[in-house]
mmCIF file as Biopython writes it, N, C-alpha, C and O atoms, coordinates in Angstrom:
data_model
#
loop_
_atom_site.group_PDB
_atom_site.id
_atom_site.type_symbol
_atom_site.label_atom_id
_atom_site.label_alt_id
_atom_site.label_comp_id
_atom_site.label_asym_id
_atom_site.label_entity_id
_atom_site.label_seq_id
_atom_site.pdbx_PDB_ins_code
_atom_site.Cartn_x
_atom_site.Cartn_y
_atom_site.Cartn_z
_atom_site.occupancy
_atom_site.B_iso_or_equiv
_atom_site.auth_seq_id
_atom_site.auth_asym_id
_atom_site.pdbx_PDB_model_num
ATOM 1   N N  . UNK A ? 1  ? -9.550  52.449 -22.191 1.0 0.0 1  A 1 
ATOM 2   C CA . UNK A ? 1  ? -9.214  53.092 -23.441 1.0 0.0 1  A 1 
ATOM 3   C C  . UNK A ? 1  ? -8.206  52.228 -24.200 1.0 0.0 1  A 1 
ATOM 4   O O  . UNK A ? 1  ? -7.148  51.844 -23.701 1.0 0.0 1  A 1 
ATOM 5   N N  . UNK A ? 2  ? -8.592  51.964 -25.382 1.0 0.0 2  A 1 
ATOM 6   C CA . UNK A ? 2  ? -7.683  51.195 -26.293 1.0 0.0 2  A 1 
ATOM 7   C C  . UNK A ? 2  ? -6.292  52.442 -27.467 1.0 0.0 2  A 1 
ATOM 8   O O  . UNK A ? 2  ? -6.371  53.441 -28.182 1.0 0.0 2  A 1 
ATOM 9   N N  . UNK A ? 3  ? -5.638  51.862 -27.167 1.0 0.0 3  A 1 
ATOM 10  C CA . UNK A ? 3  ? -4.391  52.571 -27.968 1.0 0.0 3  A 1 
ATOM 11  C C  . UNK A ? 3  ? -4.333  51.929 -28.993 1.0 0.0 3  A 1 
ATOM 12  O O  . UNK A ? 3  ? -4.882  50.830 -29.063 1.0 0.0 3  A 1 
ATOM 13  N N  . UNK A ? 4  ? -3.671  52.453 -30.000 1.0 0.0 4  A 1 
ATOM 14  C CA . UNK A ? 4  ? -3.375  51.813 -31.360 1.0 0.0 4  A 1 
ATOM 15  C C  . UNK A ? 4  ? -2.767  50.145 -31.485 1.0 0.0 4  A 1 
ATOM 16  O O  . UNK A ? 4  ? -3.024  49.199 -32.230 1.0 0.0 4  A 1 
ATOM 17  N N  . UNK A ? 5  ? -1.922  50.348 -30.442 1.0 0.0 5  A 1 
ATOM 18  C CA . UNK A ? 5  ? -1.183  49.340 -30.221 1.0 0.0 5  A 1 
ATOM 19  C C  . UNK A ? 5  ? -1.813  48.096 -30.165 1.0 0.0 5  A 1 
ATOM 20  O O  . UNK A ? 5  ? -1.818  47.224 -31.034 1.0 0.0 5  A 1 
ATOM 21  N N  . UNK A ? 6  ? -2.433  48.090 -28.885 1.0 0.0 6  A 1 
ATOM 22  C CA . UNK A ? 6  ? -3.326  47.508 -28.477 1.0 0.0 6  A 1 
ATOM 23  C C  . UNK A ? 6  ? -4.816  46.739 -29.256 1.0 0.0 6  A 1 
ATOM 24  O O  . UNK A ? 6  ? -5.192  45.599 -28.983 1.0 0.0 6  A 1 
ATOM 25  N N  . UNK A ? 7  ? -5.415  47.544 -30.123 1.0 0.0 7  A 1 
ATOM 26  C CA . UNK A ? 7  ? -6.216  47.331 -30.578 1.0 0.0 7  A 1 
ATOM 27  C C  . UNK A ? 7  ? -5.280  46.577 -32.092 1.0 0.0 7  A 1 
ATOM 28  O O  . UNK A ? 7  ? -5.919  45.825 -32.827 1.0 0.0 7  A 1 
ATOM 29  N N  . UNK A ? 8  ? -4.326  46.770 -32.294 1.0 0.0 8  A 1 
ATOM 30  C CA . UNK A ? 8  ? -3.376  46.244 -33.370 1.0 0.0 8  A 1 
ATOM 31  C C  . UNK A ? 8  ? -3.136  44.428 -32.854 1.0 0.0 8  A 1 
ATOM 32  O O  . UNK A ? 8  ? -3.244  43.339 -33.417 1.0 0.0 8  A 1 
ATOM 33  N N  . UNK A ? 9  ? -2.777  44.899 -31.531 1.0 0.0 9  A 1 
ATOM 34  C CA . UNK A ? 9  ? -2.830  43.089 -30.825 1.0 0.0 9  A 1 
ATOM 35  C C  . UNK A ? 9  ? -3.460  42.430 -31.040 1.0 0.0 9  A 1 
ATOM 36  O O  . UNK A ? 9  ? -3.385  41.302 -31.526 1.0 0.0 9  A 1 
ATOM 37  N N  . UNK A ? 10 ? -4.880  43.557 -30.415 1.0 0.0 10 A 1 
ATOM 38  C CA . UNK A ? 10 ? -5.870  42.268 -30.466 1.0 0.0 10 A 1 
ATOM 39  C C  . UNK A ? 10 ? -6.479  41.533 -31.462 1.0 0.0 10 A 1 
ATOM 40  O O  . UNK A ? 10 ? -7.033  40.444 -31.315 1.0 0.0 10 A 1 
ATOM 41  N N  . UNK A ? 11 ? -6.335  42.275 -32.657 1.0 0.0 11 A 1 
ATOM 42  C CA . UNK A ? 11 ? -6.369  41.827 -33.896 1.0 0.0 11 A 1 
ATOM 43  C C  . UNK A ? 11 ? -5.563  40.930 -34.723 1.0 0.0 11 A 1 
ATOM 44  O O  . UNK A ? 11 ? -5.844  40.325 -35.758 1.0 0.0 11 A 1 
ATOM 45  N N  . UNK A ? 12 ? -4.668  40.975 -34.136 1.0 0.0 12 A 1 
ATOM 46  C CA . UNK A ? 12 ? -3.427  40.072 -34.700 1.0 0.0 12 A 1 
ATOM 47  C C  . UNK A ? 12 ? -3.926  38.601 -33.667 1.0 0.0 12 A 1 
ATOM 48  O O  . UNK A ? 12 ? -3.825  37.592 -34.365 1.0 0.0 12 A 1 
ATOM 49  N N  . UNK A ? 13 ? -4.316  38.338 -32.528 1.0 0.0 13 A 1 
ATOM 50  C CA . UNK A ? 13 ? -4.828  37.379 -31.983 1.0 0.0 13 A 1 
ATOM 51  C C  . UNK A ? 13 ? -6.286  36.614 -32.021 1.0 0.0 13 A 1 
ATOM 52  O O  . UNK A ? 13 ? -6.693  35.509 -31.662 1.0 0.0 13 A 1 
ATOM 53  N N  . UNK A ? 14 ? -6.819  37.696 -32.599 1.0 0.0 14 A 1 
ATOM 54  C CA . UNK A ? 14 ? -8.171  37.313 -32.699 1.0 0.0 14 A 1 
ATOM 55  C C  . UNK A ? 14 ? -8.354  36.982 -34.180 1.0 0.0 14 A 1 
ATOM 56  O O  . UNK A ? 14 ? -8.076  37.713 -35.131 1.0 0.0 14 A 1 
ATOM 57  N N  . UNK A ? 15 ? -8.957  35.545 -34.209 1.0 0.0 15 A 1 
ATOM 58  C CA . UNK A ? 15 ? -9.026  34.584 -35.570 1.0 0.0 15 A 1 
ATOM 59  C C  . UNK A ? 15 ? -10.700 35.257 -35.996 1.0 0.0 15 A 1 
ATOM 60  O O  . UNK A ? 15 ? -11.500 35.772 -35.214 1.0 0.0 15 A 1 
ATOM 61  N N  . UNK A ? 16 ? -10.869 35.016 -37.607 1.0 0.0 16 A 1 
ATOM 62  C CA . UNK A ? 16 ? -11.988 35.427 -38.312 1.0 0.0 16 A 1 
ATOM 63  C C  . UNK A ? 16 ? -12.830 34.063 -38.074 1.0 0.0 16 A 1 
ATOM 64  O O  . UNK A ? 16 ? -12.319 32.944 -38.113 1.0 0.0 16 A 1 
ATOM 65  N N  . UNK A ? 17 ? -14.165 34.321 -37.826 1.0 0.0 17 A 1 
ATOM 66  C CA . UNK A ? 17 ? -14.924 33.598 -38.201 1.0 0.0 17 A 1 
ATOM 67  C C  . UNK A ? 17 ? -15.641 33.290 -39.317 1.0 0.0 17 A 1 
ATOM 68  O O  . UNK A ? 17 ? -15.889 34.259 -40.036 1.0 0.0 17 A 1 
ATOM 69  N N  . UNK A ? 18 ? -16.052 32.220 -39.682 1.0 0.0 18 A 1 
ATOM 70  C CA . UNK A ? 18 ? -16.448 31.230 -40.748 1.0 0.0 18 A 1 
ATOM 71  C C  . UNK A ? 18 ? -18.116 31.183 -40.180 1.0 0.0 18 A 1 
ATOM 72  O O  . UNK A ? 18 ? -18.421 30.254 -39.431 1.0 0.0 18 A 1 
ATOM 73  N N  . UNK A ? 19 ? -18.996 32.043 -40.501 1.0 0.0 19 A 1 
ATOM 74  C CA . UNK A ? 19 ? -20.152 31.941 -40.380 1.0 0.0 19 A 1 
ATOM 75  C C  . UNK A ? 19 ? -21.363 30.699 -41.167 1.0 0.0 19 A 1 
ATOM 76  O O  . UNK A ? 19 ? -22.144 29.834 -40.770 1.0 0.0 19 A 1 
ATOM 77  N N  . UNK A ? 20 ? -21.063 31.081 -42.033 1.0 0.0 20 A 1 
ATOM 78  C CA . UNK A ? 20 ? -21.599 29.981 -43.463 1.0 0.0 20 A 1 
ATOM 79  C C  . UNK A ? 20 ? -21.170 29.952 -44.618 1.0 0.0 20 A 1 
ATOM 80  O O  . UNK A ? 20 ? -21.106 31.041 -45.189 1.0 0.0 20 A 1 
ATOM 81  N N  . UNK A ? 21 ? -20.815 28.963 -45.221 1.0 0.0 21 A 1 
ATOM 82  C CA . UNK A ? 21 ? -20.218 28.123 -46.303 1.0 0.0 21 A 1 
ATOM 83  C C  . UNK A ? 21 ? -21.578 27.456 -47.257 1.0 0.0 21 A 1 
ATOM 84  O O  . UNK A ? 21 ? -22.118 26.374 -47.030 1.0 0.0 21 A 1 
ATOM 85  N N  . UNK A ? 22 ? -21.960 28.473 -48.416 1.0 0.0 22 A 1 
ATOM 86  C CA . UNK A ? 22 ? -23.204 27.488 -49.090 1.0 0.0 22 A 1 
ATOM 87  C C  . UNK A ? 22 ? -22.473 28.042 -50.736 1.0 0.0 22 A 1 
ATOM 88  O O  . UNK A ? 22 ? -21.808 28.978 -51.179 1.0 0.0 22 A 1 
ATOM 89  N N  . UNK A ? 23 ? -23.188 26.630 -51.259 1.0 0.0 23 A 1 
ATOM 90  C CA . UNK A ? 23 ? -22.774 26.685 -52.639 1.0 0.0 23 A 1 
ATOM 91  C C  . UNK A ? 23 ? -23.944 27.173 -53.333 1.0 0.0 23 A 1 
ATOM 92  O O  . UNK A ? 23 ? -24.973 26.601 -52.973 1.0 0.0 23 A 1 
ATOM 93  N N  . UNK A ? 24 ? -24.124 28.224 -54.385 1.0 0.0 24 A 1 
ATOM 94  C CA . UNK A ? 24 ? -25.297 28.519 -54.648 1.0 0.0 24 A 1 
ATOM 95  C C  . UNK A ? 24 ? -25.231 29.573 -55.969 1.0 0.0 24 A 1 
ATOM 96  O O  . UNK A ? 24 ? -24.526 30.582 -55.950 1.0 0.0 24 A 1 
ATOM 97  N N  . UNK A ? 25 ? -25.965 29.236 -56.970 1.0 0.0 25 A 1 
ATOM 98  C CA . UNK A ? 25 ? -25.829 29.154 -58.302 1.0 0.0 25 A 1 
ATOM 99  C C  . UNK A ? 25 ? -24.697 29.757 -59.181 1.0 0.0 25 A 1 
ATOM 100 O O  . UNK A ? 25 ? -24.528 30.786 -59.834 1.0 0.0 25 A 1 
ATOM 101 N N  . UNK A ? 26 ? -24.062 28.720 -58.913 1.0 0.0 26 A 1 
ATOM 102 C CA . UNK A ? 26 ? -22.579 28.098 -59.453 1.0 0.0 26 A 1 
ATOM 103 C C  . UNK A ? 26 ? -21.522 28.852 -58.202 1.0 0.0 26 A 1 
ATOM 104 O O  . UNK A ? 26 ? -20.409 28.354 -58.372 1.0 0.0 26 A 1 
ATOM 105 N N  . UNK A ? 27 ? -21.490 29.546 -57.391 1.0 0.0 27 A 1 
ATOM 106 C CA . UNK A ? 27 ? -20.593 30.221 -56.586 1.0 0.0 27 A 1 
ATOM 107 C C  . UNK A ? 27 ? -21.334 29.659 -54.980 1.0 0.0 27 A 1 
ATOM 108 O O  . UNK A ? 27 ? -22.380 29.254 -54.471 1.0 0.0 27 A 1 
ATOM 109 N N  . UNK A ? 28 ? -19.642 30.057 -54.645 1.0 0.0 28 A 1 
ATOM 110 C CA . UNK A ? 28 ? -18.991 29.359 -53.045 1.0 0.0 28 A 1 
ATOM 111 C C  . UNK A ? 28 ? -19.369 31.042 -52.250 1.0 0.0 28 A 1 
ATOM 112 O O  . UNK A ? 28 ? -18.754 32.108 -52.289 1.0 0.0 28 A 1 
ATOM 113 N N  . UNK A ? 29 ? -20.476 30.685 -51.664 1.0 0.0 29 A 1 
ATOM 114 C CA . UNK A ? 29 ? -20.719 32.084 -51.019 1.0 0.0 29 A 1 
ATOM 115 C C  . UNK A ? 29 ? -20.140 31.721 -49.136 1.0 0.0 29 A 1 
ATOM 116 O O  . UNK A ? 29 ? -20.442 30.764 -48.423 1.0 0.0 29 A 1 
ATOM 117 N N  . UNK A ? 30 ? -19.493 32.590 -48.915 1.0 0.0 30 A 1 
ATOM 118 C CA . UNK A ? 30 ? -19.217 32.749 -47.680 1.0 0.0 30 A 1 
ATOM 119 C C  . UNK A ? 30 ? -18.940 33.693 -46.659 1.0 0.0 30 A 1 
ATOM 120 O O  . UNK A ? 30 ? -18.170 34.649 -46.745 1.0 0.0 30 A 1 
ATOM 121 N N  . UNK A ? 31 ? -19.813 33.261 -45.425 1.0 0.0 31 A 1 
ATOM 122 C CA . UNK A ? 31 ? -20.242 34.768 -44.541 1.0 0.0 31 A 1 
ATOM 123 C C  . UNK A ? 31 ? -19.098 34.659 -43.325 1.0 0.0 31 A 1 
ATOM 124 O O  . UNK A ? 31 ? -19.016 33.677 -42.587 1.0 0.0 31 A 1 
ATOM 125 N N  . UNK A ? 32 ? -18.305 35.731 -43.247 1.0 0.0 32 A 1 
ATOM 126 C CA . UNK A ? 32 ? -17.262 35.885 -42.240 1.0 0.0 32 A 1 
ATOM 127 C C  . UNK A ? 32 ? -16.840 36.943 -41.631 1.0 0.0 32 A 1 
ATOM 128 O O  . UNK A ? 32 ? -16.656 37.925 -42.350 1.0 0.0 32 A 1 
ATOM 129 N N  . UNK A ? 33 ? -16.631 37.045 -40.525 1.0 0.0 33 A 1 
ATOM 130 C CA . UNK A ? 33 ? -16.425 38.907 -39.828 1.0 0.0 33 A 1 
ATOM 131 C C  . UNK A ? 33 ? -14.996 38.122 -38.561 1.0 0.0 33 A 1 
ATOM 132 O O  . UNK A ? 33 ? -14.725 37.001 -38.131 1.0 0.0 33 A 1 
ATOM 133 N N  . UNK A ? 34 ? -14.494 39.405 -38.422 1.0 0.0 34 A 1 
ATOM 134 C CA . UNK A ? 34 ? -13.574 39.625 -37.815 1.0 0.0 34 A 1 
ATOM 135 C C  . UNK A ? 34 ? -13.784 40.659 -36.954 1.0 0.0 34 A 1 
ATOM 136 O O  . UNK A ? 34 ? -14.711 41.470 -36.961 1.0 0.0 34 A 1 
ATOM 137 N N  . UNK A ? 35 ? -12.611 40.550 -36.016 1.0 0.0 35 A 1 
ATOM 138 C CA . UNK A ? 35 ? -12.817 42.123 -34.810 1.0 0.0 35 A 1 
ATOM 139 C C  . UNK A ? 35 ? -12.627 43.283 -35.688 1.0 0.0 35 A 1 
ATOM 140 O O  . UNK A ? 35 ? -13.122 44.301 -35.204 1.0 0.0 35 A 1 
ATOM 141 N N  . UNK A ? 36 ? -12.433 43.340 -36.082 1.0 0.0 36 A 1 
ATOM 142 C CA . UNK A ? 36 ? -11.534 44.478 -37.535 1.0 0.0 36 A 1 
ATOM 143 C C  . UNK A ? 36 ? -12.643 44.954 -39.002 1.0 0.0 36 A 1 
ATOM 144 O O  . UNK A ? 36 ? -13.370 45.833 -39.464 1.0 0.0 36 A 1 
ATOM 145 N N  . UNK A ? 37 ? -12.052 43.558 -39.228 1.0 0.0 37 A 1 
ATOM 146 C CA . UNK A ? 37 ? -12.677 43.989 -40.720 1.0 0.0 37 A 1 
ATOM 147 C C  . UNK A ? 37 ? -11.758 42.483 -41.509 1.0 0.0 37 A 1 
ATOM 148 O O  . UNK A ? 37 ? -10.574 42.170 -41.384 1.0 0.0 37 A 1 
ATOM 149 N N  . UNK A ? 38 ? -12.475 42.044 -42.026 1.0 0.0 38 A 1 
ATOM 150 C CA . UNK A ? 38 ? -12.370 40.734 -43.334 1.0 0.0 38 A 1 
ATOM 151 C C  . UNK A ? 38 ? -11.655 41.302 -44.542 1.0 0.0 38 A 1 
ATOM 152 O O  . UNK A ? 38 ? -12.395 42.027 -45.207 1.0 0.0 38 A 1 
ATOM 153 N N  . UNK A ? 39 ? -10.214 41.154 -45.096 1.0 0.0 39 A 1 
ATOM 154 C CA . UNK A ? 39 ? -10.041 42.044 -45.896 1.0 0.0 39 A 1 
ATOM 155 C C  . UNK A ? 39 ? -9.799  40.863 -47.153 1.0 0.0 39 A 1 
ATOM 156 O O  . UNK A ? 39 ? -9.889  41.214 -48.329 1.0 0.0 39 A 1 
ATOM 157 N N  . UNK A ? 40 ? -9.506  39.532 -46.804 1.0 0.0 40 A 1 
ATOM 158 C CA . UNK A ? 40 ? -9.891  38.355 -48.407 1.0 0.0 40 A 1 
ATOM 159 C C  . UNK A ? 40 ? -10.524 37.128 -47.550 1.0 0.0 40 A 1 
ATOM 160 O O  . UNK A ? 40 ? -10.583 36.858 -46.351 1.0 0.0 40 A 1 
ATOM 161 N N  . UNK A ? 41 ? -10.816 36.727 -48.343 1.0 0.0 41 A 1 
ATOM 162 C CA . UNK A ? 41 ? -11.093 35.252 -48.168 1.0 0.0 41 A 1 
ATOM 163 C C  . UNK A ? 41 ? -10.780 34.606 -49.522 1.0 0.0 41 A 1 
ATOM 164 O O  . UNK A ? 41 ? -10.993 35.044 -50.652 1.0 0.0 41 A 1 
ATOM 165 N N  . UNK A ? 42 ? -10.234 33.483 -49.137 1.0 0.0 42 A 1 
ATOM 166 C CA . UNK A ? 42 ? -9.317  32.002 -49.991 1.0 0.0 42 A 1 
ATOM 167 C C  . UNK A ? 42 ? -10.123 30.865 -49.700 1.0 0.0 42 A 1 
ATOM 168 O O  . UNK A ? 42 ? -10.271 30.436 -48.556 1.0 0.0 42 A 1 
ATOM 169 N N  . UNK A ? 43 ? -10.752 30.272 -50.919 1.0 0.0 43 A 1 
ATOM 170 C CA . UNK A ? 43 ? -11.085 28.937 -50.594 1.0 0.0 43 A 1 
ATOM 171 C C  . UNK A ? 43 ? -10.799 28.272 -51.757 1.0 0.0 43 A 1 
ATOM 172 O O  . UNK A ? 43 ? -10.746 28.421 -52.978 1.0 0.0 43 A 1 
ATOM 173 N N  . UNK A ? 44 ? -10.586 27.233 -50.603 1.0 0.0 44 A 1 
ATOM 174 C CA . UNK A ? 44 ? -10.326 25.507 -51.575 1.0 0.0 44 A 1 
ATOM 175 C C  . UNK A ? 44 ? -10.996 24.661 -51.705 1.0 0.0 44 A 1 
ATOM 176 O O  . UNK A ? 44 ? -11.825 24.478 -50.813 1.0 0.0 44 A 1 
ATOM 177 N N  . UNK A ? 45 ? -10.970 23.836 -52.745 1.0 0.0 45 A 1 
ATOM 178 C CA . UNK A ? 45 ? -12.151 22.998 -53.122 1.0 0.0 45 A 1 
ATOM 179 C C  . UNK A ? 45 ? -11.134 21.464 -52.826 1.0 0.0 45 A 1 
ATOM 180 O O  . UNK A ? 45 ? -9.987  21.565 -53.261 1.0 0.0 45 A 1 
ATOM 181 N N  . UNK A ? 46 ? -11.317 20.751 -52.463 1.0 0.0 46 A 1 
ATOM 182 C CA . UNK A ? 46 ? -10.766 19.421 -52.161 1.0 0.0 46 A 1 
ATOM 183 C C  . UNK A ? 46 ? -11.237 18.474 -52.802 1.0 0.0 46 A 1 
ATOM 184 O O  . UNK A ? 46 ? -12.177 18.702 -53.564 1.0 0.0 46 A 1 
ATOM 185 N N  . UNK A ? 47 ? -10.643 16.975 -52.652 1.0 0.0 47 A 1 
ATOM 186 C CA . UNK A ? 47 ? -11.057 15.939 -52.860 1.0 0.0 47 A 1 
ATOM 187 C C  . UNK A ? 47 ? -11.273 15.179 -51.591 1.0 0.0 47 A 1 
ATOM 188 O O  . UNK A ? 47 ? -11.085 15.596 -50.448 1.0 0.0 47 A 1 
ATOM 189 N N  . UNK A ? 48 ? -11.716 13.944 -51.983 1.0 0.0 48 A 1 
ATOM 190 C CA . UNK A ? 48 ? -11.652 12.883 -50.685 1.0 0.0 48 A 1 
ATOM 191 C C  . UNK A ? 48 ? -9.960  12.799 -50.129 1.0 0.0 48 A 1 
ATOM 192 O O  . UNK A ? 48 ? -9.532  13.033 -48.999 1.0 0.0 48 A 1 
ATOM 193 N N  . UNK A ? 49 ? -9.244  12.398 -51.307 1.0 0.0 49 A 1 
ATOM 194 C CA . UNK A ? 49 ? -7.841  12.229 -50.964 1.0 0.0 49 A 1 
ATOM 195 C C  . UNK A ? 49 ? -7.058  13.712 -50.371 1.0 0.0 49 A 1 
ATOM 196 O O  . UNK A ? 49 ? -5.904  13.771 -49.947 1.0 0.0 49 A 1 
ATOM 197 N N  . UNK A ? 50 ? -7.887  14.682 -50.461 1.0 0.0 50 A 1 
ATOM 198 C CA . UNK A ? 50 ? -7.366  15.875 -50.301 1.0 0.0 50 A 1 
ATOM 199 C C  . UNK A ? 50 ? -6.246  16.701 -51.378 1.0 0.0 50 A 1 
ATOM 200 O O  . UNK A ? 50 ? -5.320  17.481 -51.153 1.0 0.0 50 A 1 
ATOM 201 N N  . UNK A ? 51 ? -6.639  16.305 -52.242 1.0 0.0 51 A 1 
ATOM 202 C CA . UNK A ? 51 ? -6.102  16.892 -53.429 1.0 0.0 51 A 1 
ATOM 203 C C  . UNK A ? 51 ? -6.811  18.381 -54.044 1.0 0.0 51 A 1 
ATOM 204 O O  . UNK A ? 51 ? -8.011  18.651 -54.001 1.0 0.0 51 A 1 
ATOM 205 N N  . UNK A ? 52 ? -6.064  18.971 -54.438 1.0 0.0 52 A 1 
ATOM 206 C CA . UNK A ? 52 ? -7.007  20.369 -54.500 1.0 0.0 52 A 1 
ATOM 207 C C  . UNK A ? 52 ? -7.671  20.275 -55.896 1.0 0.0 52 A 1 
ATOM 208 O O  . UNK A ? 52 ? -7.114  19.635 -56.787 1.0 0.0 52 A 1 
ATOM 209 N N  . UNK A ? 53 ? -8.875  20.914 -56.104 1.0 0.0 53 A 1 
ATOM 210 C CA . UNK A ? 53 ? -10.053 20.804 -57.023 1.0 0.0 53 A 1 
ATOM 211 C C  . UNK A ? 53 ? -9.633  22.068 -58.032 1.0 0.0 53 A 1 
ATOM 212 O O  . UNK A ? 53 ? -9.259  22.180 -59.200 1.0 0.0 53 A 1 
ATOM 213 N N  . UNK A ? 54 ? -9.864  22.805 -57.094 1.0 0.0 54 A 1 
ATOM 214 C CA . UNK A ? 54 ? -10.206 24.167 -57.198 1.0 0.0 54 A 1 
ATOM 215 C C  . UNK A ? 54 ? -9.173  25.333 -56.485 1.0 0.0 54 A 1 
ATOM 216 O O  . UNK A ? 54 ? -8.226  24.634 -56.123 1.0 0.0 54 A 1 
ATOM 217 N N  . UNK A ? 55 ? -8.836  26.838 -56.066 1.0 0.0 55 A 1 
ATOM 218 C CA . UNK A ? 55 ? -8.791  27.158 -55.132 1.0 0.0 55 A 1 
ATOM 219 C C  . UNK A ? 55 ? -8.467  28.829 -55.972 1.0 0.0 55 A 1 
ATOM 220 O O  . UNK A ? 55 ? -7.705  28.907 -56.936 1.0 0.0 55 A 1 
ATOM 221 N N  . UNK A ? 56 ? -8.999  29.717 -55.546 1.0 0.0 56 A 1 
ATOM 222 C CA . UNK A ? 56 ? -9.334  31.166 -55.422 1.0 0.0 56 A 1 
ATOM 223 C C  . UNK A ? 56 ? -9.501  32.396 -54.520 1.0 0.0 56 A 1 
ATOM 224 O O  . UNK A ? 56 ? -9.854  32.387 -53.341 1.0 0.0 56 A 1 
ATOM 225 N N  . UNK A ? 57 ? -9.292  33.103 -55.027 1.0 0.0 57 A 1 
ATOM 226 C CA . UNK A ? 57 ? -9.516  34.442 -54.096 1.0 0.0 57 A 1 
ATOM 227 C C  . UNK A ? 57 ? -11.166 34.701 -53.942 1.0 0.0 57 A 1 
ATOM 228 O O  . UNK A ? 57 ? -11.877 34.428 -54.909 1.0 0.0 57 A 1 
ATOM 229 N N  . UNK A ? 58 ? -11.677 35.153 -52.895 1.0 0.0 58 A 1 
ATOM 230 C CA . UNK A ? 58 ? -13.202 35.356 -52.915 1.0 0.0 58 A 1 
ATOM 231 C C  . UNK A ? 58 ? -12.959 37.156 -53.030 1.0 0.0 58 A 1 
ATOM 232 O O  . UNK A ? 58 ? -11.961 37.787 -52.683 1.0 0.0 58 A 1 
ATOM 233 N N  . UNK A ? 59 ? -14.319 37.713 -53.675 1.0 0.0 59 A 1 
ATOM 234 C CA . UNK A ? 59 ? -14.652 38.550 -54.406 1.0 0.0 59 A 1 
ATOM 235 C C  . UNK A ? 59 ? -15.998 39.255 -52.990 1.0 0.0 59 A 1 
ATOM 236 O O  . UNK A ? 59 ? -17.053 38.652 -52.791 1.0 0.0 59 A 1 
ATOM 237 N N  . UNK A ? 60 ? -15.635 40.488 -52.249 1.0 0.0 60 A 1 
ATOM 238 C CA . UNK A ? 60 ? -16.925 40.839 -52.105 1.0 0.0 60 A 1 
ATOM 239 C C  . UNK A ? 60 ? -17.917 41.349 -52.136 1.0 0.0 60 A 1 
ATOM 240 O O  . UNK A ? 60 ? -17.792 42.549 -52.379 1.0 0.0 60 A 1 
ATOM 241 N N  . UNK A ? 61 ? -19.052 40.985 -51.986 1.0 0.0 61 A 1 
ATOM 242 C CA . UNK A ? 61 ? -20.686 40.818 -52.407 1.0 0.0 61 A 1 
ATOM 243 C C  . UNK A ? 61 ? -21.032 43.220 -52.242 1.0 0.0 61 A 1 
ATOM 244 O O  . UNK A ? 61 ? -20.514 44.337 -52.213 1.0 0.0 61 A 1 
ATOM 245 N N  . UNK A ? 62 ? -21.886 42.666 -52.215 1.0 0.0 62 A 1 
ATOM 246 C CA . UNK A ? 62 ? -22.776 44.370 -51.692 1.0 0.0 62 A 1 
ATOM 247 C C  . UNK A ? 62 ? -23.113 44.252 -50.222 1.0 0.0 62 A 1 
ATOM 248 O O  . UNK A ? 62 ? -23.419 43.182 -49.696 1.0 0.0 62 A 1 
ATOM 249 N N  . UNK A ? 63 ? -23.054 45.186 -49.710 1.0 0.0 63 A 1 
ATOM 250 C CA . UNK A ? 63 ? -23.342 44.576 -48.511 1.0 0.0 63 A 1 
ATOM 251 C C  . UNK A ? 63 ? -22.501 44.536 -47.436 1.0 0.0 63 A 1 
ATOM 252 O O  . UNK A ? 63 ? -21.331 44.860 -47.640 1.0 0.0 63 A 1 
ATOM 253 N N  . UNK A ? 64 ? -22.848 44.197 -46.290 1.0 0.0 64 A 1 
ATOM 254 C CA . UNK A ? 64 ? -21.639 44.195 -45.253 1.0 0.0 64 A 1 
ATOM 255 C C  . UNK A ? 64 ? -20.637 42.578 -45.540 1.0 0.0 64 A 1 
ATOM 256 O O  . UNK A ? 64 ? -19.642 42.339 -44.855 1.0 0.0 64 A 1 
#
C-alpha cells in the first residue's frame, strides 16, 4: 500500500520521459508521460554553437 508520502517520493525521483520529438507543420510536437502526470513541457531550439534559437512553453494537444 502506497501512502501519500510515498507516492509523493516516488515522484519527486522518478524523471519524465521524452518519447518523441518531431517537427511538424510549423510546431515542435512532443510525446512525454511521467509516473504522475506531465504538467509543462519547455523546449529549446539551439544552434551548433549552442546558442538559443528559440525557447517556449509547450501547449497541450487533445488527447492524453
Amino acid at each position: 500500500m502506497k501512502t501519500a508520502y510515498n507516492f509523493a517520493v516516488s515522484d519527486w525521483w522518478h524523471t519524465p520521459e521524452n518519447h518523441s520529438i518531431v517537427k511538424q507543420d510549423g510546431c515542435i510536437r512532443v510525446q512525454a508521460s511521467d509516473n504522475v502526470m506531465v504538467t509543462r513541457v519547455r523546449v529549446t531550439v539551439l544552434d551548433e554553437d549552442g546558442q538559443i534559437l528559440e525557447a517556449g512553453e509547450g501547449t497541450k494537444s487533445d488527447g492524453d
